[in-house]
KOLBAKOL-793235 format. One line per field, with one value per atom (N, C-alpha, C): residue number from 1; residue in three letters; atom name; x, y, z. Coordinates in steps of 0.2 Angstrom, whole numbers. Example, Ala and Ser with C-alpha at 12.3 -4.5 7.8 and 13.67 -1.06 7.14 Angstrom:
k	(1|1|1|2|2|2)
r	(ala|ala|ala|ser|ser|ser)
a	(N|CA|C|N|CA|C)
px	(66|62|66|64|68|64)
py	(-28|-22|-16|-11|-5|0)
pz	(39|39|39|35|36|39)
END
This chain:
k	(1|1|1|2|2|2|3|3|3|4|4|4|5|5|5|6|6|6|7|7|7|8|8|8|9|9|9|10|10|10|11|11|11|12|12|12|13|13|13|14|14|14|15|15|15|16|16|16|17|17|17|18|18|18|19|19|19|20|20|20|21|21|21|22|22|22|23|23|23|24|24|24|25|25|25|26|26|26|27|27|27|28|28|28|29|29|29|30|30|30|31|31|31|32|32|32|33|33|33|34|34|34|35|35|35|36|36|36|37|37|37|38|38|38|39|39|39|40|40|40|41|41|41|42|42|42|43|43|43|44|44|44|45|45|45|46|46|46|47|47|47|48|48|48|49|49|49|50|50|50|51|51|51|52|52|52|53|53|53|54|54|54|55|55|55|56|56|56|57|57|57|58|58|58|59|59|59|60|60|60|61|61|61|62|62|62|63|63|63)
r	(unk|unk|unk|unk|unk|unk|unk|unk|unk|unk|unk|unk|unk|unk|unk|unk|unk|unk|unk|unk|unk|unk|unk|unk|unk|unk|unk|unk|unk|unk|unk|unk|unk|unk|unk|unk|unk|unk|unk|unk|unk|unk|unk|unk|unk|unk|unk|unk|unk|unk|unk|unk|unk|unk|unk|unk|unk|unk|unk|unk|unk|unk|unk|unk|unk|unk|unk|unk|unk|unk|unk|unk|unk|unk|unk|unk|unk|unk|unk|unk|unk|unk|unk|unk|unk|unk|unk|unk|unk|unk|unk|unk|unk|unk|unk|unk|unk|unk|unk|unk|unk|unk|unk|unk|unk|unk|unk|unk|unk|unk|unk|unk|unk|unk|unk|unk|unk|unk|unk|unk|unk|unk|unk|unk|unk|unk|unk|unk|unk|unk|unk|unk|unk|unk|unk|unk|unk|unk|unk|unk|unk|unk|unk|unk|unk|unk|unk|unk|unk|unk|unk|unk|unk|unk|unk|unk|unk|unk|unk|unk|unk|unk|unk|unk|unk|unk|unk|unk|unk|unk|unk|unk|unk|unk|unk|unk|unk|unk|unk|unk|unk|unk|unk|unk|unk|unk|unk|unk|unk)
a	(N|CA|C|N|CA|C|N|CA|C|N|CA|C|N|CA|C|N|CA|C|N|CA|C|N|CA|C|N|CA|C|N|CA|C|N|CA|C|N|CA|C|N|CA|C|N|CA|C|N|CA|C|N|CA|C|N|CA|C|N|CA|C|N|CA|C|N|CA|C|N|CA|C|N|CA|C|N|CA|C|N|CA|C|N|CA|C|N|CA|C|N|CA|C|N|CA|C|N|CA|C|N|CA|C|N|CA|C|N|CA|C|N|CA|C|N|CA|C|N|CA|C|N|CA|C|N|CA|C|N|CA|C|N|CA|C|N|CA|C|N|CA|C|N|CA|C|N|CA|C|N|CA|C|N|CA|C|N|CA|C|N|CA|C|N|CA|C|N|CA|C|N|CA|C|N|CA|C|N|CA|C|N|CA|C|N|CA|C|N|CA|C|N|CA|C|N|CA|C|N|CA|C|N|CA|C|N|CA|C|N|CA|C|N|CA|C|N|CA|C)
px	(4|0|4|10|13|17|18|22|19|11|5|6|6|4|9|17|21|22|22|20|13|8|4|6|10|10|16|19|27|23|18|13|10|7|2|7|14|18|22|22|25|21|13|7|9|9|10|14|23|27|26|21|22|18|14|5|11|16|18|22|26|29|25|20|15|13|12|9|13|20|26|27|27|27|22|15|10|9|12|14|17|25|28|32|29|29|37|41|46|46|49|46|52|51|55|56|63|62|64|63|65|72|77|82|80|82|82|85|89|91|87|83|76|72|70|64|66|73|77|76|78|79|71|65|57|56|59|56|58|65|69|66|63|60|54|49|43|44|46|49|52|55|58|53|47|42|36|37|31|34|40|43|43|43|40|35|32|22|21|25|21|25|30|36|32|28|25|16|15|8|9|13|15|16|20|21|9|10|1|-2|-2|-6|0|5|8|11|13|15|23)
py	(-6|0|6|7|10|15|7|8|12|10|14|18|21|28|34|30|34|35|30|31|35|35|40|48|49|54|59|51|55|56|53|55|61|64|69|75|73|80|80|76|77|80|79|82|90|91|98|103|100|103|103|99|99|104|105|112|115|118|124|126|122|123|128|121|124|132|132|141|145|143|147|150|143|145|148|145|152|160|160|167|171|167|171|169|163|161|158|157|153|147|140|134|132|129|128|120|116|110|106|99|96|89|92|85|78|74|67|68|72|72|78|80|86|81|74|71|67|65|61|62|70|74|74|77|75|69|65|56|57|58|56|61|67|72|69|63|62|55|56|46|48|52|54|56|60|62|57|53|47|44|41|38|42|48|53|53|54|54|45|42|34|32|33|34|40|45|47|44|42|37|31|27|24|24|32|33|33|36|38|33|28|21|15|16|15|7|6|3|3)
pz	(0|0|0|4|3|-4|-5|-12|-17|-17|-20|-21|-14|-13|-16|-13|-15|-22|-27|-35|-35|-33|-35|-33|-30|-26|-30|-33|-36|-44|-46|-52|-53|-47|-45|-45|-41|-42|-48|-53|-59|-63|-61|-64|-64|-57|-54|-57|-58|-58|-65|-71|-77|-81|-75|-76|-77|-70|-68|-73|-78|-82|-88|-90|-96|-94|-90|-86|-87|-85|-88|-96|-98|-106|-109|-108|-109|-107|-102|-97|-102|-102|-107|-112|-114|-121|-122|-119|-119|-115|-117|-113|-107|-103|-99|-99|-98|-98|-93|-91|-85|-88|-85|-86|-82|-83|-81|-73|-72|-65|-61|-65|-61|-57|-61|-61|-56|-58|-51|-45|-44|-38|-36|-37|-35|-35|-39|-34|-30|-28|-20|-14|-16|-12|-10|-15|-15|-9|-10|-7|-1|0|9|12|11|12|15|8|9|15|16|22|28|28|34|35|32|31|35|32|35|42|44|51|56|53|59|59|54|56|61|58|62|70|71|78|81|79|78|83|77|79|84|86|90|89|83|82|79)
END
């Protein structure tokens, strides 16, 4: 479930960061791009996250 999550989560923000772009380049008409090690660096942001999010549930329910 976990795993899930974290794949949907690192989807939803790749969604995010991919609006922000297009809004940029419609804004002002120049495009902006993401490297291979952008997309890297947000998975590993998305997934420290996920493991904090579920390390403090976990304290929660007390297990």
């Amino acid at each position: 479930m976990r795993l899930i999550r974290a794949i949907v989560t690192f989807l939803v923000s790749m969604a995010l960061v991919f609006g922000l772009f297009m809004l940029v380049k419609w804004v002002t008409g120049s495009a902006m791009s993401l490297s291979y090690w952008d997309v890297a660096a947000i998975g590993v942001v998305v997934i420290v996250l996920e493991a904090a999010r579920g390390m403090r549930d976990s304290r929660k329910r007390g297990t």
